[in-house]
C-alpha positions in Angstrom: -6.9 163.8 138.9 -10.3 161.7 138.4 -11.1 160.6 141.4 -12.5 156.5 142.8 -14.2 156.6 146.3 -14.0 153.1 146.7 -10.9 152.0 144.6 -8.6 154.4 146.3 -9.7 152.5 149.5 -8.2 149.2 148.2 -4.6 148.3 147.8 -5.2 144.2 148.5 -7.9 141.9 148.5 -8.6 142.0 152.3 -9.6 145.8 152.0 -12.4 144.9 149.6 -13.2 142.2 152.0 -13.4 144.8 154.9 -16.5 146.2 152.7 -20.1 145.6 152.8 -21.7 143.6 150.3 -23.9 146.6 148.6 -21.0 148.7 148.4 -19.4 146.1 145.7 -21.4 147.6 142.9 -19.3 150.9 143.4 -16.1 149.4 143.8 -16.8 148.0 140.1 -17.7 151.4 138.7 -14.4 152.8 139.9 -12.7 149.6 138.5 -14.3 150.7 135.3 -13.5 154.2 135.4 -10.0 153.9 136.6 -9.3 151.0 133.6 -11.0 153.6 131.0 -8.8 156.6 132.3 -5.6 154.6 132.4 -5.4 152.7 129.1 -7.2 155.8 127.5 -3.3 157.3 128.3 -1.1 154.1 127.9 -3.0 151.7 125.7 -3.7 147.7 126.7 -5.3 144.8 126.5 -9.1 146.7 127.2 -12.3 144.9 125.9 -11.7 141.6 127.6 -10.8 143.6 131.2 -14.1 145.7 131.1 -15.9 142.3 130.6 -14.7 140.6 133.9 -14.6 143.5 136.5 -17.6 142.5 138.3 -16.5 138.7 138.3 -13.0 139.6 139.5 -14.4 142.0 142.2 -16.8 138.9 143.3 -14.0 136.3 143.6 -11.7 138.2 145.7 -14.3 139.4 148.1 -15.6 135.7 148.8 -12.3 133.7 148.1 -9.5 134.2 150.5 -6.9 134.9 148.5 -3.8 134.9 148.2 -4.9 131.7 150.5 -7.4 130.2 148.3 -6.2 129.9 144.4 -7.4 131.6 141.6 -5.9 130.5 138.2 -6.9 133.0 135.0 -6.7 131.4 131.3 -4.8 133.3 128.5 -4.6 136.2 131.2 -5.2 139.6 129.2 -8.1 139.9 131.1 -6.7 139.8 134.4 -5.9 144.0 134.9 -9.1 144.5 137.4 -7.0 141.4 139.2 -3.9 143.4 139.2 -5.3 146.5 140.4 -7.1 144.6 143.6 -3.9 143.1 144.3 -1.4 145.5 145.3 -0.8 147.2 141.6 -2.8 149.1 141.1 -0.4 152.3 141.0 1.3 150.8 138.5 -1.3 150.0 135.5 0.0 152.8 134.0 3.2 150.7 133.1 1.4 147.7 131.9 2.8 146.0 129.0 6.4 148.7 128.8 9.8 148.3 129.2 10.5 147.4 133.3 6.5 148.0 133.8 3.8 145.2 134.3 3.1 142.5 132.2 -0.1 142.5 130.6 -0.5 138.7 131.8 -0.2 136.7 135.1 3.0 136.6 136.4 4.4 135.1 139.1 7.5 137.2 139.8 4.9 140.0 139.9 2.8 139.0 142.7 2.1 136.1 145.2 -1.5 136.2 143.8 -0.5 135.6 139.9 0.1 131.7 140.3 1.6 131.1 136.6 2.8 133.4 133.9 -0.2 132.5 131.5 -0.5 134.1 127.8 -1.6 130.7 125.8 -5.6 129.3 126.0 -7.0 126.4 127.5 -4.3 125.4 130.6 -6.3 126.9 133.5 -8.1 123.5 134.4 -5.5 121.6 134.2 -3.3 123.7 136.9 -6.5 123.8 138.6 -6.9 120.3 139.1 -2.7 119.9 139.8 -3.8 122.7 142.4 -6.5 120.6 143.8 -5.1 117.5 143.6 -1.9 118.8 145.4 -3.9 120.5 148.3 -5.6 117.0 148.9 -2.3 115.2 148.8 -1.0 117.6 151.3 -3.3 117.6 153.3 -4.9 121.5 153.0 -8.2 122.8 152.9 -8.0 126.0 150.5 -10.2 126.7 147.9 -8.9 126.5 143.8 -10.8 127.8 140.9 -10.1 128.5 137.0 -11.3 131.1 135.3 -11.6 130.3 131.8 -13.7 131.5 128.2 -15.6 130.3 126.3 -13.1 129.9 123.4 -10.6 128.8 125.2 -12.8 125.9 126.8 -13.3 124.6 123.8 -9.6 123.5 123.5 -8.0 120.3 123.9 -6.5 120.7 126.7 -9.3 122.2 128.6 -11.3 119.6 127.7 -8.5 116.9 128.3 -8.5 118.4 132.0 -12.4 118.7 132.6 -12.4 114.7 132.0 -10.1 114.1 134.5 -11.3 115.9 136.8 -14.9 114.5 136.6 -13.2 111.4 137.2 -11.1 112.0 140.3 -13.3 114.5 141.5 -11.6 116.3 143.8 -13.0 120.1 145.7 -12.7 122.7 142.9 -14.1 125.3 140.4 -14.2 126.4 137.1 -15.9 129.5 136.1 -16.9 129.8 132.2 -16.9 133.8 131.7 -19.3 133.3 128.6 -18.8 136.7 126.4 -19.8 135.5 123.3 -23.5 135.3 123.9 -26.1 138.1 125.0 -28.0 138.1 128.4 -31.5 137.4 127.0 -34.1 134.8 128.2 -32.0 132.0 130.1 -31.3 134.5 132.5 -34.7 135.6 133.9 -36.4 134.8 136.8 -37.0 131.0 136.4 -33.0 129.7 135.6 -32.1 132.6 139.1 -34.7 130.5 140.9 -33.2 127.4 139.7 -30.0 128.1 140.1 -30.7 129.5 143.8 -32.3 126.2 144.4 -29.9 123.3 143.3 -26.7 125.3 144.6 -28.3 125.7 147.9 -27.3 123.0 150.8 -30.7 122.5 151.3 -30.8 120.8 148.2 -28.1 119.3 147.4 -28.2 117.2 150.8 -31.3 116.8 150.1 -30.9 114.9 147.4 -28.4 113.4 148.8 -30.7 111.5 151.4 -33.8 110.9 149.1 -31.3 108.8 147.2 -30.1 107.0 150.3 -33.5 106.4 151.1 -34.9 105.0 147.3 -31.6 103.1 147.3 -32.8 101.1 150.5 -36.8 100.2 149.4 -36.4 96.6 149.1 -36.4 95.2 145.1 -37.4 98.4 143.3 -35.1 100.7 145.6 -32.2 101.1 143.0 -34.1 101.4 139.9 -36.1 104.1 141.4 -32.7 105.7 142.7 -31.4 105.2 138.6 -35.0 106.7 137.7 -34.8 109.4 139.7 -31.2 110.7 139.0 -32.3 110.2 135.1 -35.3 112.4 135.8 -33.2 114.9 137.6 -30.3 115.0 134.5 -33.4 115.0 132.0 -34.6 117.9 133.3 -31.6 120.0 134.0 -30.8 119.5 130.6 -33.8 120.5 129.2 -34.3 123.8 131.3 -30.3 124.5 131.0 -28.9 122.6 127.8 -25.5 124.7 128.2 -24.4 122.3 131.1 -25.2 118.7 129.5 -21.5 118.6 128.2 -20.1 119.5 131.5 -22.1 117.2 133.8 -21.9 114.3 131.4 -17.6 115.1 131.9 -18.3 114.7 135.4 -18.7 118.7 137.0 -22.0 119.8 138.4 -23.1 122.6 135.9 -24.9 125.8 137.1 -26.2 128.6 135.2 -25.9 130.8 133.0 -26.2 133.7 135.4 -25.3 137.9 134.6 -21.8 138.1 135.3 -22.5 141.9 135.5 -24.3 141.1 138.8 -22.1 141.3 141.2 -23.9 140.4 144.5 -25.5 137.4 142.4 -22.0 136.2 141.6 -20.8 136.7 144.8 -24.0 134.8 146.2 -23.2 132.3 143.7 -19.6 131.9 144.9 -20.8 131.9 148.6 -23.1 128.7 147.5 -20.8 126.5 145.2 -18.0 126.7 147.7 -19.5 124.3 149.8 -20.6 121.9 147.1 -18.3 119.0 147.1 -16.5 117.7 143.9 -15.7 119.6 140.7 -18.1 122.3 139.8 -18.9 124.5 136.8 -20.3 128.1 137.1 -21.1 129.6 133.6 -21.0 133.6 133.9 -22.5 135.7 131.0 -20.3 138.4 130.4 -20.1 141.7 127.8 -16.5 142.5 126.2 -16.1 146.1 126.5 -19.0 146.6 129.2 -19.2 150.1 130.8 -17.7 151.7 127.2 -20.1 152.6 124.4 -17.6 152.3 121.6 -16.1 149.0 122.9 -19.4 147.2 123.5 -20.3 148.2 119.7 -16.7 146.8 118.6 -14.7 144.5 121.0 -12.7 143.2 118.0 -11.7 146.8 117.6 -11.0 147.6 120.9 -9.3 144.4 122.4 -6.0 145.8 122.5 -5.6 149.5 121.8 -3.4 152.4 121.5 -3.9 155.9 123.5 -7.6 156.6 122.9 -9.7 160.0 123.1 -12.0 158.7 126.0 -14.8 160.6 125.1 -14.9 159.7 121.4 -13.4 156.9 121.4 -10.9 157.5 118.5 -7.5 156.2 118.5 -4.7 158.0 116.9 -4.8 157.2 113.0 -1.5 155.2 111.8 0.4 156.2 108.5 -2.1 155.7 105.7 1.3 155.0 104.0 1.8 151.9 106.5 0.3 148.6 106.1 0.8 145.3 108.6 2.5 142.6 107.6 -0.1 140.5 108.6 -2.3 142.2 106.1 0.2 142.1 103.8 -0.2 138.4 104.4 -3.9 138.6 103.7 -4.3 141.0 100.4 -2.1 138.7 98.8 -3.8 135.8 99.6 -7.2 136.9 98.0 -5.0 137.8 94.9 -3.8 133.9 94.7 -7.2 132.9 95.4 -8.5 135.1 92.8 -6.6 133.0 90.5 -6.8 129.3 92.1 -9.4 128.2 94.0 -7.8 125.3 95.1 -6.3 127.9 97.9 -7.4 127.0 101.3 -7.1 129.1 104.3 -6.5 127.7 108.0 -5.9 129.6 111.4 -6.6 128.5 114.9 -8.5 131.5 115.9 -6.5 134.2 115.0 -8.2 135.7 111.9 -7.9 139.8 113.0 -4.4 138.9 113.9 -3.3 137.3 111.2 -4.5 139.8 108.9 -7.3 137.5 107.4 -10.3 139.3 107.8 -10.7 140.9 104.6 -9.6 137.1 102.9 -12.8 135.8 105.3 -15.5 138.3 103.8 -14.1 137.9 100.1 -13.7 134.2 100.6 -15.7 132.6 103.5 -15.8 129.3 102.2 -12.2 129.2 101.8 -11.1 129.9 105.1 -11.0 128.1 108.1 -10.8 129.2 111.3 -10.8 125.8 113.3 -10.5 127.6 116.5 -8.1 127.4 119.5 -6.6 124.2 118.1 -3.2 124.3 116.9 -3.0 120.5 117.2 -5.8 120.3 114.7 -5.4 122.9 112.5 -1.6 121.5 111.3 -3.2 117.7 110.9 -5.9 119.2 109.1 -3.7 121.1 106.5 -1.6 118.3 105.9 -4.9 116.1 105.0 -5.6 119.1 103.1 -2.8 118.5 100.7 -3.7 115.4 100.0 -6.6 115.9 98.4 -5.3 118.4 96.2 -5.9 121.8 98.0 -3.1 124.3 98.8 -3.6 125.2 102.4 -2.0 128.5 103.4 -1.4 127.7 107.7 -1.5 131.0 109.1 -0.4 130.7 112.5 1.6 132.4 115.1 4.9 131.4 116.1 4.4 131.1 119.7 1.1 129.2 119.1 2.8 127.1 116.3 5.0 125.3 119.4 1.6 124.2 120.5 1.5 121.9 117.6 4.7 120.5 117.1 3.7 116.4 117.5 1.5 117.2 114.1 3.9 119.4 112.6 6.0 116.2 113.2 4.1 112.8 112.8 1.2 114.8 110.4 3.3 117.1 107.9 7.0 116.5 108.3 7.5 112.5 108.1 5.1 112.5 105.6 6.2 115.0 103.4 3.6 116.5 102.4 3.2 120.2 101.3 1.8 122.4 104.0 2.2 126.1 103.3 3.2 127.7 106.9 3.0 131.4 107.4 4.4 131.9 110.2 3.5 135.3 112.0 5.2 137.3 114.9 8.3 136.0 114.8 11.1 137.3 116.9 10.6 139.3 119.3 6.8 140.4 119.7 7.2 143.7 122.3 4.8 144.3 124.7 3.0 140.5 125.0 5.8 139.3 126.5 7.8 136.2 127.3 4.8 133.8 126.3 4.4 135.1 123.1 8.0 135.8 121.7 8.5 134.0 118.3 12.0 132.7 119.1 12.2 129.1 118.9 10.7 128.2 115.6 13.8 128.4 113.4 15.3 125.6 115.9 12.6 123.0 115.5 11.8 123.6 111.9 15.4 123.5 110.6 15.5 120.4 112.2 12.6 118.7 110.9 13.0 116.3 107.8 11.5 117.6 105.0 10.9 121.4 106.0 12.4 124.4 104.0 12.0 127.7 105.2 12.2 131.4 104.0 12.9 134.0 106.0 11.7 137.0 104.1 13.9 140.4 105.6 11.3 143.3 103.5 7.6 143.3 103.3 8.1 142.8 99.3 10.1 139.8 100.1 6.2 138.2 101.9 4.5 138.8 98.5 7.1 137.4 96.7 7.6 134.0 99.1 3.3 133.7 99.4 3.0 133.8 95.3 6.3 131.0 95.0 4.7 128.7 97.7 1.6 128.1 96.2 3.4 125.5 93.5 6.1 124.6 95.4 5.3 120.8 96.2 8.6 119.7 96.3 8.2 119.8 100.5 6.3 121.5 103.3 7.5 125.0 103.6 7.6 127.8 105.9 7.8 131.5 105.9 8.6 133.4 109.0 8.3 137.5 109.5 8.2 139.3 112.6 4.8 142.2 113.9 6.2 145.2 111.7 4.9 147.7 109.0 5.6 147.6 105.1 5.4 151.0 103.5 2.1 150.3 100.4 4.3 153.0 97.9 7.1 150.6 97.6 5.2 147.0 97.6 4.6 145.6 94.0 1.2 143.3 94.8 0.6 142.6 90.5 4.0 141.9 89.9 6.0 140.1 92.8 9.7 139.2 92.0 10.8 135.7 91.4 12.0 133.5 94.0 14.7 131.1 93.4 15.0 128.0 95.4 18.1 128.3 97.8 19.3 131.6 96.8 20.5 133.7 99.0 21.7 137.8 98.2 25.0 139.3 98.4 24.1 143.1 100.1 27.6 144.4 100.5 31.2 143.0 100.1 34.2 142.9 102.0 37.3 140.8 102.8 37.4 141.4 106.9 34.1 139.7 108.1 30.6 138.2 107.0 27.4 139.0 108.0 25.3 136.4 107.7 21.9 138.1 108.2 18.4 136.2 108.9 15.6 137.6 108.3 14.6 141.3 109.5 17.9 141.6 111.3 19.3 142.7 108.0 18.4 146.9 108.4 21.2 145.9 111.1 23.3 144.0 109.6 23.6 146.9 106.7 24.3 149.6 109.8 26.8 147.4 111.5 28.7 147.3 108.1 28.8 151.0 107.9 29.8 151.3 111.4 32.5 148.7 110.8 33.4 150.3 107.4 34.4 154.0 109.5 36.9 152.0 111.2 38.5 150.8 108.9 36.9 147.0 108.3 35.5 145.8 105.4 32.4 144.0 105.9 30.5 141.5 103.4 26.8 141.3 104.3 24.8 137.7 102.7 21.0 137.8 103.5 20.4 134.5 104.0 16.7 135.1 102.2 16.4 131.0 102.2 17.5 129.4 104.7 16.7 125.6 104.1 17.9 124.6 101.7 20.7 127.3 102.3 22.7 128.8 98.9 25.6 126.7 100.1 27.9 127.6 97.0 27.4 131.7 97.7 28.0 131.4 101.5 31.0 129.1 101.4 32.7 131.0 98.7 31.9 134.2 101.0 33.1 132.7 103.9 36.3 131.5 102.3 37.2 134.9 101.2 36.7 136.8 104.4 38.6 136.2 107.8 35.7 135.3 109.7 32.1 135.3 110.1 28.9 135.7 112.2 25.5 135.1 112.3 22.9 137.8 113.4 19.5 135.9 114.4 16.4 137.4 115.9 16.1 134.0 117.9 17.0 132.2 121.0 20.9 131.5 120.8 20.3 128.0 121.2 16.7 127.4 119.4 18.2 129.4 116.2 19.5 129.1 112.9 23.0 128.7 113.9 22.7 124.9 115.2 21.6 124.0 111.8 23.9 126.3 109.5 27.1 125.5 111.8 26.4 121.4 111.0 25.9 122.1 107.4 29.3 124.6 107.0 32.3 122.3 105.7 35.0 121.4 109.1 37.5 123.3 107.0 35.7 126.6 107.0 34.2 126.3 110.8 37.3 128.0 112.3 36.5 131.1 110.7 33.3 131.5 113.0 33.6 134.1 115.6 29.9 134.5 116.9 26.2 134.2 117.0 24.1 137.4 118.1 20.7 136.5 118.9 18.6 136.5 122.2 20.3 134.3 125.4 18.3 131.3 126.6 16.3 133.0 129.4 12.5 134.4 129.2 12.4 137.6 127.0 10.5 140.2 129.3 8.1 142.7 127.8 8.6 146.3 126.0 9.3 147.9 122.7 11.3 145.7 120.3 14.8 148.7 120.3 14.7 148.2 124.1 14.6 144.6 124.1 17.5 144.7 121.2 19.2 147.2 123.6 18.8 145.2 126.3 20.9 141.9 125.1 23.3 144.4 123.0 21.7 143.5 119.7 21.1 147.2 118.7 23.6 148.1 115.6 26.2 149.8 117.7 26.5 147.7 120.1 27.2 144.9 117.8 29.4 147.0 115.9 31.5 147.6 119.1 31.6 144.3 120.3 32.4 143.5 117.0 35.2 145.9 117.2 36.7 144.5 120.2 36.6 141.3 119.1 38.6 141.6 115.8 41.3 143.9 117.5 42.0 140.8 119.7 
C-alpha cells in the first residue's frame, strides 16, 4: 500500500491546521499522489482536482472551517476538499452506486454547503452567505471558489454587481487555469500584491484620503485625483482586475496558485480587508501528472488508467458515442448546406462536436457557459435564414427555459434542439440527470419533439430536421453507445411526421415506449408473453405531434395500457399524452413507470433502473400483479 506521511495524519481540517506552515508543501504532494493512485483504480473527475490541490490545502489551513464558509462552483474539482474533510477513506467510491458524489453535497458533509454540479452560482450563495451572517449578526468568514469559465456567466456576473454594491465582508477566488504562469507573475506583481493587500496600506490609504479630503478648496479634487491615479495604475500594471474593481471588488493578482505558502499568505492578508474582494489564482489542470498537463481535455474525467503510462483501457473500436454520432452527421449535412450553424454553451468535447469544430470552425459556435444566450441566439439565427443545430445538454437546457419560452417557442420559430444526456446520466448525479425536459417541452406551444430509441434513429431525426420549418423541434437521447457496423451515415431512413412503430402486437396490454426504454419494453413483452399475456409494444418514435390514429386504435384493442418513460413521473410524457388520449379510452390506463419525484442519486444507469424497479423484470412482475387483480 503506497504510503502519504502527511495525508495519513489528516482526517479534518483542524489536523492540517495543527501543522506548520512549511510542512504544507508535503501535504500537497501526498494529496497528489493519493488522487493519482486512487482514480488510477476507480476513474473520476481528475484534471480539474490536480489543478486546485494546493489552493484547497491553503484555504482550510487559514479559514476555520466548517465555521468559516467555503462555497465551490460546478464542484468536480472539489476531491482534495473531500479528502481534507473526513473522506478521505472513501474516494475510492466517488461517483458509484451508495459511494460519494463527485460534487458538493450537503448530506455528505457539514463542510459541502450546497449540492453544486451547474457553473456560475458560487457568488451568488456567497453573497446570500454574507449577507445572512451580517443580518444575524455573525462574524465568520465566506468565500467562493470559482473558474474562470464559469465567471464569465450571467449569473456570476449578475452576483459580482451586487455585491460591489452592498458590499458586504467576503471573497471570491478566481482559480485561473486557462492561462500559463509567465511574466505577470514575477517578482514586481508578488511585490505589489504584498504591498496593497497589506494593512499597512490599505489604512494607509485610507487616511491620506481623509487627510486630501480636508485641504480647504482643492482637498476633494485632489482626493478624486488621487484615487484616479491609484485605479490608473493598478490597471495598467494588472489589467486582469479592471472588470472586477470597476463591479465593485478590490482585485489582487494574479499570483501561482501552485504556491502554497504564497496562497496561504495571501489568504492571511485579504481576510482582514473589508468589503468584497477578488483573489485571482493561476492554476494548471492536471498539475503533478505528465500526461494530464499535456491533455486536460483528455483527462478531465477518466476511466481506470495505467499510472505510469498513462493509458486508459481502449473501448470497442466497434462502439461509437452518441454524441459523436451527433457530430459525424452534422459535418455530413454541412457538407451539403452551409447554411448549417452550430451552437453549444461550452460543451463542444461533450457534445461530440470537436471533430465538426476542426472541419468547420466558422460554423460552430461555442458561446460559452450561457445557456440563456445560446437559445436567444439560435432563434435570431433562424431568422436570418441559417439552420442552427442547439446542441445542449438536458440538465443545462433547464438553464434556459425563459428563452426557450419568450425567444423560440412564442415565436415559432425553427430552432433545431439536440438535446444530449437525457434520462438518467449515472455517475454525475442528481444535478445532471436529464429528467425534466419532456415535461416542459411537451408543454410549450409550438415545440415537437422526437425521441429517437436506436442510434440509427439520431441520424435519421438530424438529416429530417434540417428542412423541417414547420416549428421548433427537439430531439432527445440519453449518454449511450451505437454499434458503427449497424449505423447507415450515406443513407439514413425517412422520417415521417407523427409516426409512431408498432414493435409487437397483442390484445392484453400496451406498451407505450419513449425513447431508449424500448430494449425494455421488448423484454417485458417476452416476460409477459411466458405467462401467458399478450403484450402490444408502440414506440412512440414522435412524440409531439403523437401518431394519434395508431395509438388510439392500439389502445382500443387492448385491455389496458402503460407508459414506460425514462423521466421524472411527474415532469414526463405522461402529463401531456394522458390530456391528449380521448375520455373514452382513459379508463384503460393502468400506469406510468418512470423515475419518482425525488433527487436521482449517483451510479451506473442498471442500478439506478434497479433501484426504482424500472429494470425489465421488475416491471414485468409488477406488471403481473397488477393484471391478476
Amino acid at each position: 500500500m503506497p504510503s502519504y506521511p502527511y495525508l495519513d495524519k489528516i482526517n479534518f481540517p483542524e489536523d492540517l491546521r495543527t501543522l506548520k506552515e512549511t510542512d504544507l508543501p508535503a501535504v500537497c504532494h501526498d494529496v497528489r499522489e493519493y488522487i493519482i493512485d486512487t482514480l488510477s483504480d476507480v476513474g473520476g473527475h481528475f484534471a480539474s482536482n490536480l489543478g486546485v490541490v494546493e489552493l484547497t490545502v491553503a484555504l482550510h489551513y487559514v479559514f476555520q472551517t466548517p465555521k468559516d464558509k467555503i462555497i465551490w462552483d460546478v464542484g468536480h474539482q472539489t476531491y482534495p476538499h473531500k479528502i481534507l474533510t473526513g473522506r478521505k477513506k472513501e474516494l475510492p467510491t466517488v461517483r458509484k452506486w451508495l459511494g460519494l458524489s463527485g460534487f458538493p453535497k450537503r448530506e455528505e458533509s457539514e463542510y459541502d454547503l450546497y449540492n453544486t454540479g451547474h457553473a456560475g452560482t458560487s457568488i451568488s450563495q456567497a453573497l446570500g452567505e454574507a449577507c445572512a451572517r451580517d443580518l444575524m449578526g455573525e462574524t465568520y468568514k465566506v468565500a467562493a471558489v470559482i473558474g474562470d469559465a464559469s465567471i464569465a456567466t450571467g449569473m456570476a456576473l449578475e452576483a459580482m454587481n451586487h455585491g460591489g454594491h452592498i458590499k458586504p465582508n467576503m471573497l471570491v477566488i478566481l482559480n485561473d487555469n486557462y492561462m500559463s504562469i509567465s511574466k505577470n507573475v514575477g517578482s514586481i506583481s508578488n511585490y505589489l500584491n504584498r504591498i496593497i493587500s497589506s494593512q499597512v496600506y490599505n489604512k494607509g490609504k485610507t487616511a491620506f484620503y481623509s487627510f486630501l479630503k480636508w485641504i480647504p478648496l482643492i482637498g476633494p479634487a485632489l482626493q478624486a485625483l488621487a484615487h484616479n491615479m491609484e485605479t490608473s495604475f493598478k490597471h495598467f500594471m494588472m489589467r486582469p482586475g479592471g472588470l472586477f474593481e470597476d463591479l465593485g471588488f478590490t482585485y489582487f493578482g494574479p499570483i501561482d496558485g501552485h504556491d502554497v505558502n504564497r496562497v496561504v499568505h495571501m489568504l492571511q492578508n485579504l481576510s482582514k480587508i473589508q468589503g468584497p474582494v477578488l483573489l485571482h489564482v493561476l492554476t494548471q489542470k492536471g498539475k503533478g501528472y505528465k500526461p494530464a498537463e499535456a491533455d486536460p481535455i483528455k483527462y478531465h474525467g477518466v476511466t481506470p488508467f495505467n499510472k505510469e503510462s498513462g493509458k486508459m483501457a481502449s473501448a470497442d473500436a466497434n462502439k461509437i458515442g452518441l454524441s459523436k454520432i451527433v457530430g459525424k452527421t452534422l459535418i455530413d449535412l454541412t457538407n451539403k448546406d452551409k447554411r448549417i450553424a452550430v451552437i453549444t454553451p461550452a460543451m463542444i468535447e461533450g457534445s461530440g462536436l470537436r471533430d465538426y469544430h476542426e472541419t468547420y470552425p466558422n460554423h460552430t459556435f461555442d458561446v460559452g457557459i450561457a445557456e440563456q444566450h445560446s437559445v436567444a441566439f439560435a432563434g435570431a439565427m433562424t431568422n436570418g435564414g441559417a439552420i442552427p443545430y442547439m446542441c445542449i445538454y438536458s440538465t443545462f437546457l433547464t438553464r434556459a427555459l425563459d428563452q426557450l419560452v419568450e425567444d423560440v417557442s412564442l415565436m415559432n420559430l425553427p430552432v433545431r434542439f439536440v438535446i444530449d444526456r437525457a434520462g438518467i446520466v449515472g455517475p454525475d448525479g442528481e444535478t445532471h440527470q436529464g429528467l425534466s425536459d419532456l415535461g416542459y417541452l411537451a408543454g410549450l406551444p409550438n415545440m415537437d419533439i422526437l425521441v429517437p430509441s436506436s442510434a440509427q434513429d439520431i441520424i435519421d431525426c438530424l438529416h429530417f430536421m434540417k428542412d423541417y420549418t414547420d416549428h421548433p423541434i427537439a430531439i432527445r437521447f440519453p449518454k449511450d453507445n451505437g454499434d458503427l457496423r449497424e449505423l447507415k451515415f450515406e443513407t439514413p431512413n425517412q422520417v415521417t411526421k407523427a409516426k409512431a412503430r408498432v414493435i409487437s402486437e397483442g390484445n392484453d396490454l400496451l406498451i407505450l415506449s419513449i425513447g431508449f426504454m424500448l430494449p425494455i419494453a421488448k423484454q417485458v413483452a417476452e416476460i409477459l408473453k411466458t405467462k401467458g399475456i399478450s403484450v402490444s409494444v408502440i414506440d412512440l418514435f414522435w412524440l409531439r405531434p403523437y401518431d394519434k390514429d395508431l395509438v388510439h386504435s392500439y389502445i382500443t384493442k387492448t385491455k389496458q395500457f402503460v407508459i414506460l418513460d425514462e423521466s421524472y413521473l411527474h415532469a414526463g410524457a405522461s402529463g401531456y399524452l394522458l390530456n391528449e388520449i380521448p375520455n373514452s379510452l382513459i379508463g384503460k390506463f393502468l400506469k406510468t413507470f418512470a423515475l419518482p419525484l425525488e433527487p436521482i442519486h449517483h451510479g451506473e444507469r442498471n442500478q439506478i433502473l434497479e433501484h426504482y424497479r424500472l429494470s425489465a423484470s421488475q416491471i414485468a412482475e409488477d406488471l403481473h400483479s397488477l393484471l391478476q387483480k
